[in-house]
N, C-alpha and C positions, 0 to 999 in steps of 0.2 A: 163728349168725344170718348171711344172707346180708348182704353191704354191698349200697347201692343202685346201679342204673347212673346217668353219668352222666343219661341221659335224663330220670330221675327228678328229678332236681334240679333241670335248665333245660332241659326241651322248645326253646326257642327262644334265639334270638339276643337279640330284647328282648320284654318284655312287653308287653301288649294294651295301647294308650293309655288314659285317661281317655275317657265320654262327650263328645261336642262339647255344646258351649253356646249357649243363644239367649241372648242379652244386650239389655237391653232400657234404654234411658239417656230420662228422661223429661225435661223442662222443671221450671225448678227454680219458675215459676210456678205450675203444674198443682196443686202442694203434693199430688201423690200419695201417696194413703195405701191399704197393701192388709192386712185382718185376714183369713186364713182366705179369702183370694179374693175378701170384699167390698172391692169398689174404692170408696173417695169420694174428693174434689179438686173442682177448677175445670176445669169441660166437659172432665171424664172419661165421660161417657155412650158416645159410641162406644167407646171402650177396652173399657170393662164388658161389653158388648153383644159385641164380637169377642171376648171372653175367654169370655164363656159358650155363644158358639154353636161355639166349634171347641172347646170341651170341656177345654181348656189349664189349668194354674196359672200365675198367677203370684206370686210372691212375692220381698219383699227379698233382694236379690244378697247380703249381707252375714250371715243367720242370724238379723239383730235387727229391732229396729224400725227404722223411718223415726227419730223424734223420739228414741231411747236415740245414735242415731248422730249427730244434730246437736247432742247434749249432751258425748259423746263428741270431737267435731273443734269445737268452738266455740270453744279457748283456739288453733287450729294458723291463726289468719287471714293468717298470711306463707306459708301453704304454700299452692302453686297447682297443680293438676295438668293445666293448660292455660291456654292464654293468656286473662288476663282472666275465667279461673274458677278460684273459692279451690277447694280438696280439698271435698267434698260427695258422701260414702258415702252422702248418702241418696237420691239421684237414680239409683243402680243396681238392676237388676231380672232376676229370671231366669224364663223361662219354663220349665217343664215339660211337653214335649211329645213324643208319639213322635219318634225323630231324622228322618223321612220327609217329615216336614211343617216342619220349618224356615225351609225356604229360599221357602216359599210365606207363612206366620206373618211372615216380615220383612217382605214385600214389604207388607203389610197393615198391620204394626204402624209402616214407616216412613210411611205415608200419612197419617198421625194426627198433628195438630196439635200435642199434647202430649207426643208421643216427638220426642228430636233423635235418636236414633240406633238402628237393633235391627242386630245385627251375631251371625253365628257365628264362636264362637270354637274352634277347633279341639281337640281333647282331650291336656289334659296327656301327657308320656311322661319316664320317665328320662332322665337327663341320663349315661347310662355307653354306652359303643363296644360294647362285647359282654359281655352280661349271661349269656351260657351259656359261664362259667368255672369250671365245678365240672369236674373230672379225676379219674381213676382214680388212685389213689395206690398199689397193688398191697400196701396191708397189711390185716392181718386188724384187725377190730373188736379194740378192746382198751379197759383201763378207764380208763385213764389220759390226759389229754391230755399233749401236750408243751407248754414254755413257748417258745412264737415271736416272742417281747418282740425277742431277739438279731440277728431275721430284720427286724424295724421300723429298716430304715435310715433312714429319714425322720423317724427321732425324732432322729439323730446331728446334729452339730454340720455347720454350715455347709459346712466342709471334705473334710465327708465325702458330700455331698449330701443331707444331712435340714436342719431347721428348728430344732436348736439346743433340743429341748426341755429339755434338762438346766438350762438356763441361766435357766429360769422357773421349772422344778420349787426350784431353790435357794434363790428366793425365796418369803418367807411370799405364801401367797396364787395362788401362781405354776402350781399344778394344778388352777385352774379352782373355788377353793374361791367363794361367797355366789355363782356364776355359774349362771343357769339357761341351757339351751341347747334350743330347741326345733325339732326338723326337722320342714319341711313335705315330703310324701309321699303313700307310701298302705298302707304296712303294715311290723311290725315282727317281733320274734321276741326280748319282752323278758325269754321267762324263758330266754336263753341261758344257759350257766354263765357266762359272763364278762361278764355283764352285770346282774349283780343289786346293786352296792353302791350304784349312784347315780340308780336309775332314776324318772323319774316317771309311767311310762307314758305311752300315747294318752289327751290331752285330751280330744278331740272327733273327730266326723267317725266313720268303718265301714272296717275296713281291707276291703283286697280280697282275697279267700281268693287269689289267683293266685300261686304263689309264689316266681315272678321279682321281683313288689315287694317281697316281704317279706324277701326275701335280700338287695336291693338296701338295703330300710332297717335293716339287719340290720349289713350292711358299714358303713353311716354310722354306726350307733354305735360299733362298733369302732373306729374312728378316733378318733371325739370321748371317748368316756370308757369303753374298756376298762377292767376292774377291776385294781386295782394285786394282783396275787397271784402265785404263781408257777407258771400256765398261762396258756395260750393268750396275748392280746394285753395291750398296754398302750396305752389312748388317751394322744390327748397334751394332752389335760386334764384326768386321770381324775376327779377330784374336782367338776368338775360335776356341776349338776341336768342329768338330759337325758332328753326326754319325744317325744313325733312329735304331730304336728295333720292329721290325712288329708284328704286331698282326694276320698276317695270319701264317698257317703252313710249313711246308716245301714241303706238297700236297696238291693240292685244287682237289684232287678225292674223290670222293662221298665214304662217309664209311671208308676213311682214318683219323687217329690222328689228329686232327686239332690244333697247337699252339694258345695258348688263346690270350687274353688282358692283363688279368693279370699274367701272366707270363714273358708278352714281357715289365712289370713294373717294375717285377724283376728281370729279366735280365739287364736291365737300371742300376737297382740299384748295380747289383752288379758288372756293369764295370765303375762306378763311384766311387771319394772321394768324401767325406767331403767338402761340399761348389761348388761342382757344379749341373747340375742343369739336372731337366728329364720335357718335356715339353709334355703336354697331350693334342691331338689335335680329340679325338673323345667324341659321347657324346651317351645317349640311348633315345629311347623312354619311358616314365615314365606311370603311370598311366593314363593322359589325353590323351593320347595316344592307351590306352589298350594295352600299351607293343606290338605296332604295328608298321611297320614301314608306313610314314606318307611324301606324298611331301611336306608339309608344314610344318612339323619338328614340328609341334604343340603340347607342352607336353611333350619334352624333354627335359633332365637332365643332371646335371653333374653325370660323373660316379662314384662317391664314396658314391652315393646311395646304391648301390649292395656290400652285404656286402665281397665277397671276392677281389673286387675292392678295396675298402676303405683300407683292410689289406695289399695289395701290394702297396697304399700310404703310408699309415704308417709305413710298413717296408720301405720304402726309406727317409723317413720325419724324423724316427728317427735313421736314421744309419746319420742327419746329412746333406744329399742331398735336394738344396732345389725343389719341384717341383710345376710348372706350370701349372693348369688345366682350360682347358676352360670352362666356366658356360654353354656354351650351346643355344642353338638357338631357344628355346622351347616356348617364351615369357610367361614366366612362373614366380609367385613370389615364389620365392624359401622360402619362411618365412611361405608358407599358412598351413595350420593344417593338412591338407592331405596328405603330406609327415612324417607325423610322427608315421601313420601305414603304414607295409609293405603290402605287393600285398598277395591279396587271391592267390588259385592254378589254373593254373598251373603256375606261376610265383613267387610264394610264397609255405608257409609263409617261412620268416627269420627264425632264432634262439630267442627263448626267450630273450637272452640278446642283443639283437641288438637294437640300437637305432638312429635314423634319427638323419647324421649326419651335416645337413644344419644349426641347431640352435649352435653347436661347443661348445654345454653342454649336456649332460657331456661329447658326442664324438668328436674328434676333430681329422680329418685327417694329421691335419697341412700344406697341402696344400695352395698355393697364386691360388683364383678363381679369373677367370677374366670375363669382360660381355665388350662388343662392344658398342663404342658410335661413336657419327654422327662426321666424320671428317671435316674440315674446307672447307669453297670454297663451299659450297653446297647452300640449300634455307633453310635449319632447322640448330637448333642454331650447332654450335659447342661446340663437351663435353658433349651435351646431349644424352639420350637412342638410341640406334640403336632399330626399334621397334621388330625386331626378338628376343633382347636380351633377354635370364632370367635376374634375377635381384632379388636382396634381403640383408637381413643382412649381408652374408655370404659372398657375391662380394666384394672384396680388392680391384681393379680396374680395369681400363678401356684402351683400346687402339683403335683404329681406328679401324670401321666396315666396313668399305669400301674404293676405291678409292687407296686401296693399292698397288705400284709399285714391282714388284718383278721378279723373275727366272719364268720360265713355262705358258701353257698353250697357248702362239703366240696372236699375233696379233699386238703388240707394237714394232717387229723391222721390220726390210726389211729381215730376215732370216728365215722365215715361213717355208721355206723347209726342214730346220736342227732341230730338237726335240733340241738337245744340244743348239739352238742358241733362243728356246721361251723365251719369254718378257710378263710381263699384267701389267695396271696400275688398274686392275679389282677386285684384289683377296678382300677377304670380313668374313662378321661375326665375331664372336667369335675367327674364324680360326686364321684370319689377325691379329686381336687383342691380342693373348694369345700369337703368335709369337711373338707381338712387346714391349710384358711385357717379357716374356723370353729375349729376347735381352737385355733390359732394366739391367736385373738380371745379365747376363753375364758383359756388361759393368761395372753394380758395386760390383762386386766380383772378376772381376780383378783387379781391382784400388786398392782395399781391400788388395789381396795375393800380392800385390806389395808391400808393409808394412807389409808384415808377419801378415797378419792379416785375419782369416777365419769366413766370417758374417755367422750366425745361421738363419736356415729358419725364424725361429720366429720373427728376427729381422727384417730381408727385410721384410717379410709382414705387420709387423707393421708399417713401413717406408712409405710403398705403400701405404698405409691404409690412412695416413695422410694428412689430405687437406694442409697442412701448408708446407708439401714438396712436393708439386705435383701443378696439375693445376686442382679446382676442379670440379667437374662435373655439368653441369647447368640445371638448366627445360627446357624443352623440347615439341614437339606437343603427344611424347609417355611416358608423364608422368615428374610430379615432380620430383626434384634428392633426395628431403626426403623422397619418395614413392616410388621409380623405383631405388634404389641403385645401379648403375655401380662402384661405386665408382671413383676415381682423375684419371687423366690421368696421368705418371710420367713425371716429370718433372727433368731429371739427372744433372741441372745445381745445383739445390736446393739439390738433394738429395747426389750429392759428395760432398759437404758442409758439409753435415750434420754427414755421414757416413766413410768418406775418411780424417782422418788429413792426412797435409801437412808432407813431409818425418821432416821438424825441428820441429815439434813438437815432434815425433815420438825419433826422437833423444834426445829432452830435458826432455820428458817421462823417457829415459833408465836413462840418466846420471843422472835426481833425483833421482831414483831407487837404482842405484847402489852406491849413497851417503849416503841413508835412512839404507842399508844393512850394510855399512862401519861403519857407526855410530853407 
């Protein structure tokens, strides 16, 4: 059997974005309600009337209803996703329209009393530097994989430039055991060999037959829960649940419903508890960008810019769920002044009460960002900035932007001919990195629920956050670490220390307790 060419494997540098989005934000008066395209509310008549003459759908931004979602966010009344407005998933809307007619549908739908806002939102794309990393490896197909566990230096200890995984695996709990982990994306490749022991497959959503995303989500499970055997990878939580939530729809036909981004957030969210975790592995084009899509990802953003983004993290953030988003590949300072106006039209404007949520005052997604720094073994420091990275106040930390070993894309075993049997030591950016902080997360929030004990998003970030339980980020040739914030790489030897008592403390905790109670 012939092996494949490169070519076969990654046509391109990165894959085709996501559709762009009409986003439709209506007045929380209006009490819009839409079943099947029929529109009722308070003096929704012209809505109606534009929606049926340009031929359009519209329908809830979110997958549900209006009224399932205001039952859904009715205990979250401290969470606000703009000034002076609580979180309210039910005021978002998406059109469905050919992409041609957008920017004409805004200009008509912002005219309307009962919309505050219709905005395109530019179309999802990976968050990895170069997605066409598969290589010719010059051996013949064979049956056999190798075990490249050996080659996963970022499972090593601290010292060695990995994240210490040994030092969680030790403890009960510590590989990711009662933890579900769900990536949001747009395609996977879940009957690889190395990924069969923990999988829950795709939730929801329609992957994209393209098969730059499916290698791209293919690579993020490898990282989060390789199977513990002796081939190919070992995640570094293997014993997680780990399932994807796509962002495509269930039709990729032209003029069909398209399933959003933020829908495939809250469908995450709502097949999740409390303390596990939902890992965001796309990013957009921002303003330096002109909300364009760009080979050089120059100007991109983490997604919780957009404000019906931001509200599908925060409905997961505060049901409790922690979630993982990558910063993005934009080399962007996410702290600069021009992020705290929104985009003129057609991409704009927001809502009055919306506010840039990168400063995390007064908005705060509660999201863990992450930014990609230079992993060990290289010629620039270790720990310091990947230069693709964004970076800013708002980045928690950091995990390897390159060089990363995982599932997918060929090239690294002798089984090139089987899609189920690809290998990279290649994977990269923010991608590789957000993966290997989610892992991170799994590993210590099992250890955690092995003590009956459920850590709060709040807490892991501030954990990450901290140079003193991590490894911390160094200067670099792309920048100072007090000027270019990736923040710490983690370091889980330190940090199950910190966050994890031993099962005897735990036990001499209850039985003072229950002395304090007696007495």
């Amino acid at each position: 059997m012939n092996q494949p060419t490169t070519e076969l494997h990654n046509p391109t540098k990165l894959p085709p974005p996501a559709p762009r989005e009409l986003i439709v934000i209506a007045e929380p008066k209006a009490q819009l309600r839409v079943r099947r395209n029929k529109i009722t509310g308070v003096d929704v008549a012209r809505l109606a009337k534009l929606i049926a003459s340009e031929g359009v759908i519209i329908q809830p931004l979110y997958g549900v209803s209006e009224e399932w979602l205001l039952r859904r966010t009715a205990h979250l009344k401290e969470v606000n996703m703009g000034v002076g407005q609580r979180l309210d998933l039910s005021i978002f809307y998406k059109i469905t329209a050919p992409d041609e007619k957008f920017e004409d549908l805004a200009v008509k739908l912002r005219a309307l009393d009962v919309i505050q806002a219709a905005y395109i939102k530019p179309g999802a794309e990976l968050t990895i530097v170069n997605n066409n990393i598969a290589f010719e490896s010059g051996l013949l197909p064979g049956p056999v994989t190798g075990n490249f566990t050996p080659q996963q230096i970022y499972l090593k200890d601290a010292s060695e430039g990995g994240v210490g995984a040994g030092c969680a695996w030790a403890k009960e709990g510590g590989r990711g055991q009662q933890v579900k982990i769900i990536d949001v994306e747009g395609a996977w490749r879940f009957s690889h060999e190395d990924l069969t022991q923990n999988s829950s497959g795709q939730i929801g959503g329609g992957s994209t037959p393209d098969l730059g995303w499916r290698n791209h989500g293919t690579a993020v499970l490898g990282v989060l829960g390789g199977d513990i055997n002796n081939l190919g990878v070992t995640g570094i939580c293997p014993e997680a649940i780990v399932g994807g939530s796509s962002i495509f729809g269930p039709s990729i036909t032209p003029g069909a419903p398209i399933w959003s981004a933020a829908a495939a957030i809250r469908l995450a969210a709502d097949n999740l508890n409390r303390g596990d975790i939902i890992l965001i592995e796309h990013h957009l084009p921002g303003r330096k960008a002109d909300f364009q899509p760009r080979d050089d990802q120059l100007g991109y953003l983490p997604i919780e810019w957009w404000p019906c983004n931001l509200a599908a993290i925060q409905y997961a953030t505060g049901r409790g769920i922690i979630v993982v988003e990558a910063a993005g590949n934009g080399k962007q300072n996410l702290d600069n002044i021009i992020y705290e106006d929104d985009p003129d039209a057609p991409f704009g404007p927001f809502p009055d009460w919306w506010r840039n949520p990168f400063p995390r005052n007064p908005i705060d997604s509660g999201a863990i960002v992450i930014g990609a720094g230079i992993p060990p073994g290289t010629l620039k420091p270790d720990r310091s900035r990947l230069r693709e990275s964004n970076y800013g106040s708002m980045v928690d930390a950091q995990g390897w932007g390159d060089n990363v070993v995982s599932c997918g894309y060929g090239g690294l075993s002798e089984n090139d001919a089987d899609e189920d049997r690809w290998y990279t030591s290649r994977f990269n950016g923010t991608s590789s990195a957000a993966a290997m902080v989610a892992g991170v997360v799994g590993c210590i929030q099992g250890a955690s629920k092995a003590v009956n004990n459920v850590l709060d998003p709040a807490i892991v970030r501030a954990s990450l956050r901290d140079d003193n339980l991590n490894s911390p980020q160094t200067d670099g040739p792309f920048g100072t670490a007090s000027v270019v914030r990736i923040g710490p790489r983690p370091d889980l030897c330190k940090l199950m220390d910190h966050l994890i008592p031993t099962p005897g403390i735990i036990s001499k905790l209850k039985s003072d307790l229950r002395r304090l109670l007696i007495s």
